[in-house]
N, C-alpha and C positions, 0 to 999 in steps of 0.2 A: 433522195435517199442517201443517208451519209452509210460510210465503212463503221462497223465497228470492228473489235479485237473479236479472231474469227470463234475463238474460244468463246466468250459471250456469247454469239453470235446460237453458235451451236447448244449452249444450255438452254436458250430460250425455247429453240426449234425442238430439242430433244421434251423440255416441258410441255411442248404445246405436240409432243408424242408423235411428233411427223418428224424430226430429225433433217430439215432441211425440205420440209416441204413444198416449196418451190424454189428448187434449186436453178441456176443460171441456164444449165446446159438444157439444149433445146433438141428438138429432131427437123426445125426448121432451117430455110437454108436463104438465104438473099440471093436478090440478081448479082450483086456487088462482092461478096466475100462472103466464105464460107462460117458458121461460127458455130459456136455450143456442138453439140454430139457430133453432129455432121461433120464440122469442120479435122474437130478432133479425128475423127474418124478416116478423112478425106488425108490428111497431112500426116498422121499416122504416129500421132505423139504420143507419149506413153507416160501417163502420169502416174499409172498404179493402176488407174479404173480397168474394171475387166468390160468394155465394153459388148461384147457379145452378149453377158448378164443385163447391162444396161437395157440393151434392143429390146432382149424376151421382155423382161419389165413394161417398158414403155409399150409392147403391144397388149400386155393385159391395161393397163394402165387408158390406152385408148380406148377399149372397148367397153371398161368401167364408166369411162365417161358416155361415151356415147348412147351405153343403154341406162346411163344415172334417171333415178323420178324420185325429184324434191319433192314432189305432190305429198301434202297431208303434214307435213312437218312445218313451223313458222320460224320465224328468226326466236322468238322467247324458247321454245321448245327446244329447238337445235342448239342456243345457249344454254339452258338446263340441262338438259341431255348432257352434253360436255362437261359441264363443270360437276354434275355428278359423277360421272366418271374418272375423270380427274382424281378427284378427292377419293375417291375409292384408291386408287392408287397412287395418291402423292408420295408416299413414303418410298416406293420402289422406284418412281421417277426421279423422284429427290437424290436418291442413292448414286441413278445412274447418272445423272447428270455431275456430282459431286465427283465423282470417280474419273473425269473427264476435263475436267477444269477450275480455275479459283472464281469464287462468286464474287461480286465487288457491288456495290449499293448502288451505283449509278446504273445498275442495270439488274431492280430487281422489283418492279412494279411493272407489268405487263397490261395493255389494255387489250382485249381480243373481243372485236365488232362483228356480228352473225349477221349478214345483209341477205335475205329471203325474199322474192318479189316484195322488191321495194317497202320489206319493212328491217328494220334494224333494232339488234340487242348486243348491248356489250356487259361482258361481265372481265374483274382484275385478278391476272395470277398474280399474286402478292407473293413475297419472300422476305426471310429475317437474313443477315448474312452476319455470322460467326467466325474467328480462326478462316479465312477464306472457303469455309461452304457454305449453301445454302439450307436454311433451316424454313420448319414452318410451311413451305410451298402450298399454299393454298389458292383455288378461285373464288373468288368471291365476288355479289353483287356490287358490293360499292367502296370504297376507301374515301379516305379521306389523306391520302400520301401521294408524293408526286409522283404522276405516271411517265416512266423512264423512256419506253417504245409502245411502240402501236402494232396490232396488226389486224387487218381486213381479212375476213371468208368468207366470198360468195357463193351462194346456190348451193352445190354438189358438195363442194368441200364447209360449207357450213353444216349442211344434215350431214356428214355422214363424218364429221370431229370426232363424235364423238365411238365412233367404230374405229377411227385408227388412234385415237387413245387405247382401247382395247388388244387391239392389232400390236401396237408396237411395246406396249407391256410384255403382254403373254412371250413375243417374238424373239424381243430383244433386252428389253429391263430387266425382266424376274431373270434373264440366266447371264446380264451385264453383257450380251456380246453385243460388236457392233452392226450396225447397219449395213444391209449388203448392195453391193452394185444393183443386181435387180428388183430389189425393193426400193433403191432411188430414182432406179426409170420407172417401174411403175409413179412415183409421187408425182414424179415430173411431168408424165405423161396425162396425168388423170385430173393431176388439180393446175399446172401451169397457166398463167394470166388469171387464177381465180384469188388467188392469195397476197397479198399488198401487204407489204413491211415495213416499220421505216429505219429497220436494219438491214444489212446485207446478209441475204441469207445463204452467199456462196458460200461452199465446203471447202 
């Protein structure tokens, strides 16, 4: 996984309406050295995160996961599902993501792969980029332009894409604010290891 410019980085995530959906920090801990929340939290650094938001988060965030049922949904469906919603609200996602950072063409073809007991559907956020924003933001089944990044969702966070496109519209896009501390531990907690990028998705 290579670094990109974290601002990219962040347009993609905001488009794919999870805003960092599997962010680095973790609630795990090694025998060897502390890292992600833990450590953070152990060593007592203060980057801004309100961590105590963080915690409440990550325990709705667990619990989501643990009572998740993909049952009845398939990887084609949980790709539909999304990209209908999606496109419901590209203009608002568009917006926010525009209000946020400069768009730049080598990062504006999106491939996003739905893996569901072992079946798989990918569909492409495609984008136009103008004057440094991005124009156009749409998913679509197929293109024929070069796809810039990738990203993997399995199981839980494949069915349920397309609820936190809804979630973080209504949340956060229609009224431009950002992202809170505890709605990052929840992502963290509910979708981490499900989500595969092949950008950096740290914040």
């Amino acid at each position: 996984m290579h670094r990109t410019h974290r601002a990219a980085a962040l347009v993609i995530a905001i488009l794919l309406a999870t805003a960092a959906i599997a962010p680095t920090a973790t609630v795990a801990q090694s025998d060897d050295e502390d890292d992600g929340l833990v450590g953070d939290l152990l060593d007592g650094e203060d980057d801004g995160t309100d961590w105590s938001e963080r915690v409440r988060g990550a325990v709705t965030g667990f619990v989501n996961r643990v009572t998740a049922d993909t049952s009845g949904t398939d990887a084609a469906t949980a790709a539909a599902d999304f990209q209908a919603e999606f496109n419901a609200n590209n203009a608002t996602l568009q917006s926010y993501a525009n209000n946020r950072s400069t768009a730049g063409t080598d990062f504006d073809v999106l491939a996003v792969t739905f893996d569901v007991d072992d079946e798989s559907e990918t569909v492409y956020l495609v984008a136009d980029v103008a004057d440094g924003d991005y124009q156009n933001a749409t998913i679509v089944d197929a293109t024929d332009r070069t796809v810039d990044e990738e990203c993997a969702l399995e199981d839980h966070a494949a069915t349920n894409a397309d609820d936190e496109v809804a979630n973080f519209t209504e949340e956060f896009a229609s009224t431009n604010d950002s992202s809170t501390d505890r709605y990052l531990g929840r992502l963290a907690a509910e979708y981490g290891g499900a989500v595969e990028c092949s950008f950096d998705t740290e914040r």
